[in-house]
TIZA-50656 format. One record per residue (C-alpha): residue number from 1; residue in one letter; chain; x, y, z. Coordinates in pm, 1 decimal. Layout:
<rs>
<resi:NUM | resn:A | chain:A | east:X | north:Y | up:Z>
...
</rs>
This chain:
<rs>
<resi:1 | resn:X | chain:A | east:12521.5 | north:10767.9 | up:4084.8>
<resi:2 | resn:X | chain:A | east:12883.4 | north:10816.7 | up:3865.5>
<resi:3 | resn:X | chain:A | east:12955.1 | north:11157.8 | up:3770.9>
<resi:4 | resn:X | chain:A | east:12900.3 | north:11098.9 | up:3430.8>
<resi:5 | resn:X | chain:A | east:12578.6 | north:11012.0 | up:3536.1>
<resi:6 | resn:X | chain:A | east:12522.2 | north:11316.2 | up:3676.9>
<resi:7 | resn:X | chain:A | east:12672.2 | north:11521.5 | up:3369.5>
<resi:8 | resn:X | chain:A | east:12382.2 | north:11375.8 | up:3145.6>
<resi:9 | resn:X | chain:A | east:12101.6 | north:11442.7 | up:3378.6>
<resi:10 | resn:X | chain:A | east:12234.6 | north:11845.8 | up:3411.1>
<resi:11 | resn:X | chain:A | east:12284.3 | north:11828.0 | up:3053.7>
<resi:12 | resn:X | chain:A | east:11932.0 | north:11695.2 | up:2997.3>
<resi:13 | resn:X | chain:A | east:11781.1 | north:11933.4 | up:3225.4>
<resi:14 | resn:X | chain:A | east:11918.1 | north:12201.7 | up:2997.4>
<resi:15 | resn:X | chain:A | east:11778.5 | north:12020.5 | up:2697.2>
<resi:16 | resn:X | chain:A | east:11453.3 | north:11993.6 | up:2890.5>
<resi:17 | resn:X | chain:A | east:11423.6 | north:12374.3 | up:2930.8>
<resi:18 | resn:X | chain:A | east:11492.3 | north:12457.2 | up:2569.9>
<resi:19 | resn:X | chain:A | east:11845.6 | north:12577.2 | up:2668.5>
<resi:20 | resn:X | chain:A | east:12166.2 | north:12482.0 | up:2484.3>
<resi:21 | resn:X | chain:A | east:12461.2 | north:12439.5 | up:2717.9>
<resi:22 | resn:X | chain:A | east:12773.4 | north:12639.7 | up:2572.7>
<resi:23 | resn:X | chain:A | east:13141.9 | north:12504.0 | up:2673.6>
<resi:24 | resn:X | chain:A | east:13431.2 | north:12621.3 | up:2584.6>
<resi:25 | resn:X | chain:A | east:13810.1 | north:12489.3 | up:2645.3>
<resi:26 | resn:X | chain:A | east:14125.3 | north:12715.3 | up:2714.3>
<resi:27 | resn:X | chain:A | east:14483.0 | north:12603.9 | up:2735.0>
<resi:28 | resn:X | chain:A | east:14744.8 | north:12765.6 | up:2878.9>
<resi:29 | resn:X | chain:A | east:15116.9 | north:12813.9 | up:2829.5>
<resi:30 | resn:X | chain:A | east:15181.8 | north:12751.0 | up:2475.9>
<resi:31 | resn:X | chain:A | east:15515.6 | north:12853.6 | up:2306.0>
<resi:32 | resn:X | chain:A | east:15680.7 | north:12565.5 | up:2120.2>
<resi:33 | resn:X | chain:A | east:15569.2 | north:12279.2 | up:1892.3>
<resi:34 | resn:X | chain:A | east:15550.2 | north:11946.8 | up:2093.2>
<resi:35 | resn:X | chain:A | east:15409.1 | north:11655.6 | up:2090.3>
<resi:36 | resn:X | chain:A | east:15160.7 | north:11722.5 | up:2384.3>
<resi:37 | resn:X | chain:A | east:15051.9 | north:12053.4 | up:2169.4>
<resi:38 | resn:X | chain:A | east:15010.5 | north:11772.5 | up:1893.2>
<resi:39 | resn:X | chain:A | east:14827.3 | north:11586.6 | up:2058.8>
<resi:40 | resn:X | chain:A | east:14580.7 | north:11846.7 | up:2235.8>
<resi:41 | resn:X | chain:A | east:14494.8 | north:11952.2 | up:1869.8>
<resi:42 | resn:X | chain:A | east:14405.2 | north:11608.5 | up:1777.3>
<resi:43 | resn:X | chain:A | east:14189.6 | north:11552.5 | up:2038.2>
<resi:44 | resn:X | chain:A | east:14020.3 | north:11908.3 | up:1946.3>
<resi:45 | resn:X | chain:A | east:14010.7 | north:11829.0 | up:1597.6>
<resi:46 | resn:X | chain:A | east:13855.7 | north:11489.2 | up:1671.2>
<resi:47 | resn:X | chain:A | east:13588.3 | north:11605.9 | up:1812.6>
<resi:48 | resn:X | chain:A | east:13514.3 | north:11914.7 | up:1667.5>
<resi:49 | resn:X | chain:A | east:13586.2 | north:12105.1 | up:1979.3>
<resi:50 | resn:X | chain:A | east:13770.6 | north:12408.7 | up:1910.9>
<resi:51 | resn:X | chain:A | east:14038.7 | north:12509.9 | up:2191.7>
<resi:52 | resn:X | chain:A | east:14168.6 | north:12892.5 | up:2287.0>
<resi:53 | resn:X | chain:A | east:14545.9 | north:12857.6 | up:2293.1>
<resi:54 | resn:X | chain:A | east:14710.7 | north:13098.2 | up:2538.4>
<resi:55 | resn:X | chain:A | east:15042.1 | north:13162.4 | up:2390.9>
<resi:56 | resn:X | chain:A | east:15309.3 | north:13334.4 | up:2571.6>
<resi:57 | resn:X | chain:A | east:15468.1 | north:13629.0 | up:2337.0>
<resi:58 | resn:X | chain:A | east:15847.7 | north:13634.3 | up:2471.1>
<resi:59 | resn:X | chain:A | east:15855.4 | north:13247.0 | up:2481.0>
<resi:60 | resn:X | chain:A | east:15690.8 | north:13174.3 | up:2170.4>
<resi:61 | resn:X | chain:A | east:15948.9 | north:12992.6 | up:1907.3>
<resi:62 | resn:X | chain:A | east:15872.9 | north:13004.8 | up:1545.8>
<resi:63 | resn:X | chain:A | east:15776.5 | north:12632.9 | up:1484.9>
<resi:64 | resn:X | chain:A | east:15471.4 | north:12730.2 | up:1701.3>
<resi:65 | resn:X | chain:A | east:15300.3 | north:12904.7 | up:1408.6>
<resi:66 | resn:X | chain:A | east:15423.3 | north:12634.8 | up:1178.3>
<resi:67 | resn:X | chain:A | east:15202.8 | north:12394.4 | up:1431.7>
<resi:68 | resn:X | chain:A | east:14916.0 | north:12600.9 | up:1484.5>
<resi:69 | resn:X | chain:A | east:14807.1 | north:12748.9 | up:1122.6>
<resi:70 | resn:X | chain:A | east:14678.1 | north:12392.7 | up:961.3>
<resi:71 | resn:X | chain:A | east:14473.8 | north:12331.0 | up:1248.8>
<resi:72 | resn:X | chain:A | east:14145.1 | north:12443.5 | up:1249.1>
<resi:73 | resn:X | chain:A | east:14057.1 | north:12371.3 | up:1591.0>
<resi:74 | resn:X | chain:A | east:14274.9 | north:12663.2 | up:1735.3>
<resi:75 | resn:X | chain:A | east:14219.0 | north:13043.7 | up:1781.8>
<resi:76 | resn:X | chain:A | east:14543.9 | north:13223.7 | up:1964.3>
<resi:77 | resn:X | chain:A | east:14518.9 | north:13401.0 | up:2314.2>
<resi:78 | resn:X | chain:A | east:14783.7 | north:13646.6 | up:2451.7>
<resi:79 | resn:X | chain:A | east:14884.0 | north:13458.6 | up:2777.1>
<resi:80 | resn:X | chain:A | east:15054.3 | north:13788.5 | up:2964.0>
<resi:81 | resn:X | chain:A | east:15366.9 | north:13873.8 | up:2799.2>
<resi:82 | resn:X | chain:A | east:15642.7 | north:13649.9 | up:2952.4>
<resi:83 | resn:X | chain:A | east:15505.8 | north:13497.7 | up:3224.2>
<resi:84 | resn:X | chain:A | east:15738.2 | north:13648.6 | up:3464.7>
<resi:85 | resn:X | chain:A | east:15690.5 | north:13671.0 | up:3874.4>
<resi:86 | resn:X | chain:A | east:15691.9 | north:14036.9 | up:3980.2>
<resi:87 | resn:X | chain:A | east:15561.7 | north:13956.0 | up:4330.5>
<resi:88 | resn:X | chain:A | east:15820.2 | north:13989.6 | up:4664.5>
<resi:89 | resn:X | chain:A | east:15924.9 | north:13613.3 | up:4775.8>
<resi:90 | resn:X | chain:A | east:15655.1 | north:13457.0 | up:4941.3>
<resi:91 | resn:X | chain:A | east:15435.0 | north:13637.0 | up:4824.8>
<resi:92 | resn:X | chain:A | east:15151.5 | north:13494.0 | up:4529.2>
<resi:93 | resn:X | chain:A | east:15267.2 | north:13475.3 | up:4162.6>
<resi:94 | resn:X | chain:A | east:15191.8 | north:13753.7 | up:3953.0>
<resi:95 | resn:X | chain:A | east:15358.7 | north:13919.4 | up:3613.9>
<resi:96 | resn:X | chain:A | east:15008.8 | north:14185.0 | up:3590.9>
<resi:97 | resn:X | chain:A | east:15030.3 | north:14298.3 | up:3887.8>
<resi:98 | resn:X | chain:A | east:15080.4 | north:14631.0 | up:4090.4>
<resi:99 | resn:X | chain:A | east:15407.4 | north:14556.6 | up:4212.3>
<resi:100 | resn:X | chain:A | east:15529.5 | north:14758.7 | up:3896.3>
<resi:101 | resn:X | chain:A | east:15358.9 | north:15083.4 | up:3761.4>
<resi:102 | resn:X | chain:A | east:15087.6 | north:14934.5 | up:3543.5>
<resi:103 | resn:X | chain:A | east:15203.7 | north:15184.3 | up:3236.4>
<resi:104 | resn:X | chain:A | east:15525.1 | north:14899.6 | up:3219.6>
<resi:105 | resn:X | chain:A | east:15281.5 | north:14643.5 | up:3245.5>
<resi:106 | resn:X | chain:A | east:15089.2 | north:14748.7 | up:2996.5>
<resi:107 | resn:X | chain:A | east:15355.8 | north:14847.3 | up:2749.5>
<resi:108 | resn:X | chain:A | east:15480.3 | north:14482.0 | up:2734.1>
<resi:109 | resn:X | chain:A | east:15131.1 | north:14336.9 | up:2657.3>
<resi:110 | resn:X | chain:A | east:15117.6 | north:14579.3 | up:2366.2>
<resi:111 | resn:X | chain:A | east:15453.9 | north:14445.6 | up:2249.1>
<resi:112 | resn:X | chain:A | east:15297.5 | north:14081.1 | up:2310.3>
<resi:113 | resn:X | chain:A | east:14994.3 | north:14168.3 | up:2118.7>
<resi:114 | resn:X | chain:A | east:15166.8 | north:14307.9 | up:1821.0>
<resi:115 | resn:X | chain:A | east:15408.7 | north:14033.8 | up:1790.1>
<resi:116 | resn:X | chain:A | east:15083.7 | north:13748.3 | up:1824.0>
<resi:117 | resn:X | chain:A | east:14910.8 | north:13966.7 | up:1577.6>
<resi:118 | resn:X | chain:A | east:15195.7 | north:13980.5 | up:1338.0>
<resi:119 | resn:X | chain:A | east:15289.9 | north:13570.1 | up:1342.7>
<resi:120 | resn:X | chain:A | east:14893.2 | north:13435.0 | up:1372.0>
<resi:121 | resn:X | chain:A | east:14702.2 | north:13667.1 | up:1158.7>
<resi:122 | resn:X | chain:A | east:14367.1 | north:13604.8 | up:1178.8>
<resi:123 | resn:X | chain:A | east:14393.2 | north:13338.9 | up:1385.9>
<resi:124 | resn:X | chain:A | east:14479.1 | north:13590.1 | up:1683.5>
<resi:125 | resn:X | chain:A | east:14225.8 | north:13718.1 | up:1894.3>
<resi:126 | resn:X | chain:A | east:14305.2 | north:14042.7 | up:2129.4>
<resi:127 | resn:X | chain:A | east:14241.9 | north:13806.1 | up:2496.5>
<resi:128 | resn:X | chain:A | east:14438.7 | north:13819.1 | up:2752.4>
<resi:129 | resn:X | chain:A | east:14498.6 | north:13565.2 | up:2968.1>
<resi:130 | resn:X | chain:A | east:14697.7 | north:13661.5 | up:3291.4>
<resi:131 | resn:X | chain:A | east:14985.9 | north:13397.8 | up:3410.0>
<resi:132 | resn:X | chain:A | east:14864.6 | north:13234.6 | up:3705.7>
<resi:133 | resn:X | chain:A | east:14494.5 | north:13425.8 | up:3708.3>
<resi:134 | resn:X | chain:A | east:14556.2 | north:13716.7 | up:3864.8>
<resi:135 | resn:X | chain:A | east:14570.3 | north:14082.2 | up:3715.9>
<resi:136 | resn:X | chain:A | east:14550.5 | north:14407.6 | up:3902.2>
<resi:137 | resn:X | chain:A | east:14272.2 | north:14636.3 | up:3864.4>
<resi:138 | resn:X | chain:A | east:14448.9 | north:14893.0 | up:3737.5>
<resi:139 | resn:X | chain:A | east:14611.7 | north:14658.9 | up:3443.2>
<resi:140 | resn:X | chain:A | east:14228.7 | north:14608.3 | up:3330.4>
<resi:141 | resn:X | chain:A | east:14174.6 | north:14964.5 | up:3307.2>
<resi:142 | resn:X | chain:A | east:14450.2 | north:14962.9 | up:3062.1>
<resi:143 | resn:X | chain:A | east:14334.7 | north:14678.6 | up:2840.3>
<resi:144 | resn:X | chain:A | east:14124.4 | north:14810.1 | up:2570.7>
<resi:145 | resn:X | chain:A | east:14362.3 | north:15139.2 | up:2515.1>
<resi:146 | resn:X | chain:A | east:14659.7 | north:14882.5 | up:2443.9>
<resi:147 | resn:X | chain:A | east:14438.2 | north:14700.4 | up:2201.9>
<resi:148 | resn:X | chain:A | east:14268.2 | north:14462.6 | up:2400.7>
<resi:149 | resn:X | chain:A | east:13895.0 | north:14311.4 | up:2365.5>
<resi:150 | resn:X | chain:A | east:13850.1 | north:14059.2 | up:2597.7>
<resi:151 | resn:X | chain:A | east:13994.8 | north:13921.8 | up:2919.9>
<resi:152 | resn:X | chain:A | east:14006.0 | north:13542.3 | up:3039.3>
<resi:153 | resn:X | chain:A | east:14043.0 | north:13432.1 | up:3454.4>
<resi:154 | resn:X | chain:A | east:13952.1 | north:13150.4 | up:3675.2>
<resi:155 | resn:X | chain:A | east:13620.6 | north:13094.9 | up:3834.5>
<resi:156 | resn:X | chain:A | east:13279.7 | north:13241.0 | up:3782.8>
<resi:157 | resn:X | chain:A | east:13275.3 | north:13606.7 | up:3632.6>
<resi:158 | resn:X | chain:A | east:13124.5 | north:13893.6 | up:3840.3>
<resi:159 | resn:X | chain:A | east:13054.7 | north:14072.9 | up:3497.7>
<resi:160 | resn:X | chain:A | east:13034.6 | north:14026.4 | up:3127.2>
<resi:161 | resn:X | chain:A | east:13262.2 | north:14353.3 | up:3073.2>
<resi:162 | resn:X | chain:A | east:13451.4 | north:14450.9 | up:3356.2>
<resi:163 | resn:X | chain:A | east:13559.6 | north:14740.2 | up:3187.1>
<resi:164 | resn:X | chain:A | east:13447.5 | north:14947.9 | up:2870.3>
<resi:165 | resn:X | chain:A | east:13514.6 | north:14784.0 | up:2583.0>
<resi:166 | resn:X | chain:A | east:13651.8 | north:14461.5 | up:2740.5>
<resi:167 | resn:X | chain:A | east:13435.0 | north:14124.8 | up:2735.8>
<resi:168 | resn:X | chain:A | east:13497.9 | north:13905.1 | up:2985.8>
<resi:169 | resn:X | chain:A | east:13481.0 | north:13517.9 | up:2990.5>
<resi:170 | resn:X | chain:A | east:13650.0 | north:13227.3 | up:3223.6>
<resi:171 | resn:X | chain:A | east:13741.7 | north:12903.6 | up:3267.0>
<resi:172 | resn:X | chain:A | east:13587.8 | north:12662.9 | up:3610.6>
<resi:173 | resn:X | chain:A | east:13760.9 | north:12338.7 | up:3620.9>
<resi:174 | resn:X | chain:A | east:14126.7 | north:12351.8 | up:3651.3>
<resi:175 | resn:X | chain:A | east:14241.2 | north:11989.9 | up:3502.9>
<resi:176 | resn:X | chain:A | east:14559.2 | north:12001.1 | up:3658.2>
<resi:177 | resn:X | chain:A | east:14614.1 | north:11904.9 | up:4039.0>
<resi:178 | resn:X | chain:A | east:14912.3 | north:12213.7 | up:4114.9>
<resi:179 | resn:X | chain:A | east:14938.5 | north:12073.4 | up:4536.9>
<resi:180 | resn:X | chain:A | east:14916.4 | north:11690.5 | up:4382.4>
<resi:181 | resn:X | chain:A | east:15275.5 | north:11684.3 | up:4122.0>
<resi:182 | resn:X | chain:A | east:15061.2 | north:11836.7 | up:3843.0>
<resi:183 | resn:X | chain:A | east:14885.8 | north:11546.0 | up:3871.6>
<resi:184 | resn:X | chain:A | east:14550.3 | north:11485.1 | up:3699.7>
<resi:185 | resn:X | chain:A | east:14269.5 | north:11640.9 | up:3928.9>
<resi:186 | resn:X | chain:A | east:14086.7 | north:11283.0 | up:3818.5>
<resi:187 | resn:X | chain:A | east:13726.6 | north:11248.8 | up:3721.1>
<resi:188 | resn:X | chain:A | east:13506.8 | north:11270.2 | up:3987.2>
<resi:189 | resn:X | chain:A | east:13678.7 | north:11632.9 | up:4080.2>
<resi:190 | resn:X | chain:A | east:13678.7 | north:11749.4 | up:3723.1>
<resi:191 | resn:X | chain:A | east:13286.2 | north:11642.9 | up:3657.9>
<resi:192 | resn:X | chain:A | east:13162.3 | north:11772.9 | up:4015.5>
<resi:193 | resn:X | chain:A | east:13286.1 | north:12123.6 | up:3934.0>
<resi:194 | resn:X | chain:A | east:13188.0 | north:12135.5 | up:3598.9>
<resi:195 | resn:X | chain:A | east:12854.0 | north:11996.8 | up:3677.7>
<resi:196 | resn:X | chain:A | east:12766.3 | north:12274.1 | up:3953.6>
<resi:197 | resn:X | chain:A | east:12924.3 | north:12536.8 | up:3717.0>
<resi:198 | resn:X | chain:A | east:12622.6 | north:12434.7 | up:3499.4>
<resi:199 | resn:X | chain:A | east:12378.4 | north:12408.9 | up:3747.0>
<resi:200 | resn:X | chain:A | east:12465.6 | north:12744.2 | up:3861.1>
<resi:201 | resn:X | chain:A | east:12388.9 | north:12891.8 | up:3524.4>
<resi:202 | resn:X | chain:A | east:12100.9 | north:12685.7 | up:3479.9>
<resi:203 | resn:X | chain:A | east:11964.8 | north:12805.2 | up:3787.9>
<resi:204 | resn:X | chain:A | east:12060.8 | north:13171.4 | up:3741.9>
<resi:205 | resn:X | chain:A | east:12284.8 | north:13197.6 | up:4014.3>
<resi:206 | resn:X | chain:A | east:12586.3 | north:13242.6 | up:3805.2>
<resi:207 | resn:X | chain:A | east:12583.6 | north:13435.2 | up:3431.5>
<resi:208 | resn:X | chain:A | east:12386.3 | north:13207.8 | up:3234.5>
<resi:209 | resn:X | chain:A | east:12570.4 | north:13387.6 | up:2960.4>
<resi:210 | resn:X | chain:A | east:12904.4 | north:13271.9 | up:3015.2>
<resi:211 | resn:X | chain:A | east:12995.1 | north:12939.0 | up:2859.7>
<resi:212 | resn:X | chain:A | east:13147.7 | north:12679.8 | up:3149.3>
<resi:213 | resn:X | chain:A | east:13503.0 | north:12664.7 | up:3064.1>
<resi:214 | resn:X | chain:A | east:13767.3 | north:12371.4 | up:3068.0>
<resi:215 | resn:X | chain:A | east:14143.2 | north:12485.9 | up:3137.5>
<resi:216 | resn:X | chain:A | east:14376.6 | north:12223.6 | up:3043.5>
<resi:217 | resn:X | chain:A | east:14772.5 | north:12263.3 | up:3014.5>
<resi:218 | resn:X | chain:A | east:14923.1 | north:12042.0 | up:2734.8>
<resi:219 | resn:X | chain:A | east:15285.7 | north:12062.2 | up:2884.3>
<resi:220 | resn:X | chain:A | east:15140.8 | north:11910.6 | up:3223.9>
<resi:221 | resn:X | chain:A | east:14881.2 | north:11665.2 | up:3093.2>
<resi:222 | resn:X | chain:A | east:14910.9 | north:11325.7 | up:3175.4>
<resi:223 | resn:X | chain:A | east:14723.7 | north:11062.2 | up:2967.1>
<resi:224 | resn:X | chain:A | east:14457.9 | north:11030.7 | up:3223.8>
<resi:225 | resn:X | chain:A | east:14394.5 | north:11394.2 | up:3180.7>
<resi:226 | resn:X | chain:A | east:14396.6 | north:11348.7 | up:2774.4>
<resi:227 | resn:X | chain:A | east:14114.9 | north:11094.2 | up:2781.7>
<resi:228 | resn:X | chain:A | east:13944.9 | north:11271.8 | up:3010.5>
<resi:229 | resn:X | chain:A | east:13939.1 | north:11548.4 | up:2777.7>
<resi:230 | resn:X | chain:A | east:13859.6 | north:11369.0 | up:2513.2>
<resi:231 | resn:X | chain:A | east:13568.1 | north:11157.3 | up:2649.0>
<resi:232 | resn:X | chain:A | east:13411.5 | north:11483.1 | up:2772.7>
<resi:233 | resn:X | chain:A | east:13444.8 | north:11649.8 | up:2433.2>
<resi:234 | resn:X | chain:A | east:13264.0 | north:11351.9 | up:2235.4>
<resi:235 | resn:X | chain:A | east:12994.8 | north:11298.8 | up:2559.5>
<resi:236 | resn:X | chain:A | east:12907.3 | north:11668.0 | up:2580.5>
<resi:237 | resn:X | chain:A | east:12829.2 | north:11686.1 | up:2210.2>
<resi:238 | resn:X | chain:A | east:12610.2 | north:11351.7 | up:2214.2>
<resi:239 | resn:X | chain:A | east:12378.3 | north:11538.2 | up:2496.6>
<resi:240 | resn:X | chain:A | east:12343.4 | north:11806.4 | up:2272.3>
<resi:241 | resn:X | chain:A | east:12618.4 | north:12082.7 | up:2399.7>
<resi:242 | resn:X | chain:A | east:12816.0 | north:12318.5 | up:2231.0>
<resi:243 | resn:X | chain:A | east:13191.1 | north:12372.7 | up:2234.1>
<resi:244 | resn:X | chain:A | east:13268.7 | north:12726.1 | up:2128.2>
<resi:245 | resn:X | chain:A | east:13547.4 | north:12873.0 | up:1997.7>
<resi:246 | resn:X | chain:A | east:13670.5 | north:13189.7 | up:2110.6>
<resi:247 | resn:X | chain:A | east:13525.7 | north:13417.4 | up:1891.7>
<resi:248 | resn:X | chain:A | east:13167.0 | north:13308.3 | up:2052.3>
<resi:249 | resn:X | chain:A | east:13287.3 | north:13267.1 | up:2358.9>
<resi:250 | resn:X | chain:A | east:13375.8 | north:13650.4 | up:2409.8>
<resi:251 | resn:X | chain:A | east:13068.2 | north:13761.0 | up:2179.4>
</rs>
């Protein structure tokens, strides 16, 4: 059986229960008009499949906005503040975490969040996303005082608000291959983890709650990962799920 195959049966199976199945897509990275950002909100806008942009604050040039604000498709993320390693050599990547006193950490993403909230408007919602997935406990603690409302990793979340006043929600299939030249992680991969993801919710044995997110990188896409994208978005929405932009994605 293809994995498409398999994607309409799971979808079915949700239909069949009298359960929508939510989706949601986040992309990372963005601070510059190009024409892979372009081209990611065409495919969005195509399908009328709205996409989180995670924008970095200290790399973000000014024809960014100029991009972004006519598109409809696209709400703004904070993604970290300059997505800057603070971790020893060899170590993991991190910019958020404890490797510097998490008041420094925290007073950055405040700077971050006033500057996003200042150039998008309404179009900005408080998220962060951390560079590379990772943020230290102690950073979380510190989200909703600095202005925060909602946090965004990798994988399956182990609550809806991790914190007081801080919702949750993630993204499960990585498109991009890191270990493979940034290659495209290619279809089968993509649909198999998005499929269990599902499942999992279907099933109960992951939040139900939490819509099954797509993480895609417009900077590293190659144009097998663009129709991928795109075929999902317009074969997801004929089996009767729902794409959801940020705002319902975080509640």
């Amino acid at each position: 059986m293809s994995a498409w195959r398999k994607l309409d049966e799971e979808l079915d199976a949700w239909r069949a229960a009298g359960r929508c199945a939510t989706l949601w897509c986040r992309d990372d990275d963005a601070c510059r008009n190009s024409p892979a950002l372009r081209q990611l909100l065409e495919i969005a806008h195509t399908a009328a499949a709205p996409v989180a942009l995670a924008v970095i604050p200290a790399a973000m040039q000014r024809d960014l906005v100029a991009a972004i604000t006519p598109s409809g498709a696209a709400t703004v993320v904070q993604h970290g503040y300059a997505h800057r390693n603070h971790a020893p050599p060899q170590s993991r990547k991190w910019e958020l975490g404890a490797h510097r006193p998490a008041r420094a950490t925290l007073e950055e993403l405040e700077q971050g969040l006033r500057a996003l909230r200042s150039s998008f408007g309404e179009r900005f919602l408080p998220v962060l996303v951390p560079p590379w997935n990772r943020i230290d406990g102690g950073v979380v603690a510190g989200l909703a005082e600095a202005g925060f409302r909602g946090l965004s990793c990798l994988g399956p979340r182990a609550a809806a608000r991790p914190v007081a006043g801080i919702a949750q929600c993630n993204v499960h299939v990585d498109l991009i291959a890191w270990r493979r030249e940034r290659a495209f992680v290619g279809v089968e991969a993509a649909l198999e983890r998005l499929v269990d993801h599902l499942r999992a919710r279907r099933e109960g044995r992951a939040d139900p709650a939490e819509p099954s997110g797509i993480l895609t990188h417009h900077l590293d896409m190659s144009a097998a990962g663009w129709q991928f994208l795109a075929d999902l978005m317009a074969r997801t929405k004929e089996r009767g799920a729902a794409w959801l932009d940020a705002r319902a994605a975080f509640g």
